[in-house]
C-alpha positions, 0 to 999 in steps of 0.5 A: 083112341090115344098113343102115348109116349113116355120114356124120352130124355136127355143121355149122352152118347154111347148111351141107351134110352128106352120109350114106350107107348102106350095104346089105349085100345086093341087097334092094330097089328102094326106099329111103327117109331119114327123121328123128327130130328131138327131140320129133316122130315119126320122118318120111320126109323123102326116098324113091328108087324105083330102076325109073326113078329116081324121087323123092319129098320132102317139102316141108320139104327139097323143093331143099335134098336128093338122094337117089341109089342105087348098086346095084353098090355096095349104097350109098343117099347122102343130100347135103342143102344150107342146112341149118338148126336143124330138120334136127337130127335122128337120120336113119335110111336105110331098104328096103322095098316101095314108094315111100313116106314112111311109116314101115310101107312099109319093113321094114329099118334102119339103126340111124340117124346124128345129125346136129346143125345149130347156128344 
């Protein structure tokens, strides 16, 4: 089983950047972004519950992101608008066993894609 991340890059702020994820098998119906900004801890920042479509974020990108989830595809995309010096970070795409934000709820990831917004 392997998450992979594609899509990370440098913008600047106001900007938009969009990642995807790709899964290599059927492997959940959750799925989850989080991001390692330098000097904090790894933090959920989106989360996708594909029974009914249901997200949750956290309020530091609550309007600025989508998350979506093509099963056929075996694709997770992350799009994030008005991007600002905060949302640098290494964000991490990641499957697990119940709509969540914390980190212990998902046991498979991806090995992360930088992202960097300059002011």
């Amino acid at each position: 089983l392997r998450l992979e991340e594609s899509g990370g890059g440098s913008v600047q702020a106001g900007g938009s950047l969009r990642l995807s994820c790709k899964y290599s098998r059927y492997i959940s119906r959750y799925f989850a972004w989080f991001c390692h900004a330098p000097g904090e801890v790894k933090l959920g920042v989106a989360a996708f519950s594909n029974y009914a479509g249901t997200t949750l974020y956290t309020d530091r990108v609550m309007g600025r992101l989508t998350i979506s989830v093509d099963d056929s595809d075996y694709i997770l995309t992350f799009e994030k608008s008005s991007l600002k010096p905060e949302d640098t970070g290494i964000y991490f795409c990641a499957a697990g066993s119940r709509l969540s934000l914390g980190a212990p709820d998902f046991d498979f990831w991806g090995r992360g894609g930088k992202v960097t917004v300059s002011a």
